[in-house]
C-alpha angles and dihedrals in degrees: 000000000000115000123227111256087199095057118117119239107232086059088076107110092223094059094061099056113123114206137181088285091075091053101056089036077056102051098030085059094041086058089054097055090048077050096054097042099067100063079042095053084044088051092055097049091046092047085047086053108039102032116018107032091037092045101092090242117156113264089259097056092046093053087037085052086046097045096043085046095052099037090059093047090055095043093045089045095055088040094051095042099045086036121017095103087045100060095040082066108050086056090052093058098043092052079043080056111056092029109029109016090155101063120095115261089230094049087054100037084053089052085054103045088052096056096045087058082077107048086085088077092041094050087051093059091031085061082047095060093032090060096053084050094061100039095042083046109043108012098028089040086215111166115286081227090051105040087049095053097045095041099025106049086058099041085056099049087048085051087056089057083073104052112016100068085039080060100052095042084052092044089050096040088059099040084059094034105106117248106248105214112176095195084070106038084050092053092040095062120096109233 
């Protein structure tokens, strides 16, 4: 049997297999995001405190500033937590489209489910962080310019533990991946 050199590749059936890697890259990113919501959850009632309800803002826009914040909390959460892995995904293979094409969908996924186990540590120190932020910021009153360098420069730096070494595994994966060039494969058959 011939294959289809105009087939796409993510219609191949092994590529849409979905193993135990995906479950414990979804809960480990669904942990993170419990993680994470605490020192959220910690930012918004600061920032209620200290500048809405402190602001001097009529009684409406205070309750219209609570609903709209909560709302969105509520809606995010739902968002991140249905959909989180999801859209995760979809990004990975878009970024597997344009700069790895040839590489299979399962190959790549799996890059990604391995890093995202370890987004769990990193959320724990990330809430950490997080958590100076708000007290230095709010309760400390430290300056907006010197919290975020102190805290910031190194939250982002724990933030690039994340991607950066998912970058490099893709960029490697796709550096060893074969190149799949259908002009050959078809001249190459016997027919």
């Amino acid at each position: 049997m011939q294959v289809n050199p105009y087939q796409p590749s993510s219609i191949d059936s092994a590529d849409t297999e979905v193993g135990p890697e995906r479950d414990r890259a979804l809960a480990s990113l669904r942990l993170a995001f419990l993680i994470l919501l605490a020192p959220a959850l910690m930012n918004y009632y600061a920032f209620d405190t200290y500048v809405v309800s402190a602001g001097g803002l009529p009684r409406s826009v205070e309750m219209l500033s609570r609903a709209v914040n909560l709302s969105g909390f509520v809606i995010g959460g739902v968002l991140i937590w249905q959909y989180g892995l999801s859209f995760l995904e979809r990004i990975s293979h878009g970024i597997r489209a344009v700069f790895a094409g040839h590489c299979r969908i399962a190959t790549w996924d799996g890059v990604l489910y391995q890093s995202l186990e370890s987004s769990t540590v990193l959320a724990i120190a990330g809430a950490a962080l997080w958590f100076v932020w708000v007290v230095g910021f709010y309760f400390v009153q430290i300056d907006f310019q010197t919290i975020s360098w102190w805290v910031g420069v190194p939250a982002h730096l724990l933030a690039a533990m994340l991607y950066v070494p998912l970058l490099y595994r893709w960029y490697s994966l796709a550096k060893r991946s074969p190149k799949h060039d259908p002009q050959r494969q078809e001249h190459s058959d016997p027919v």
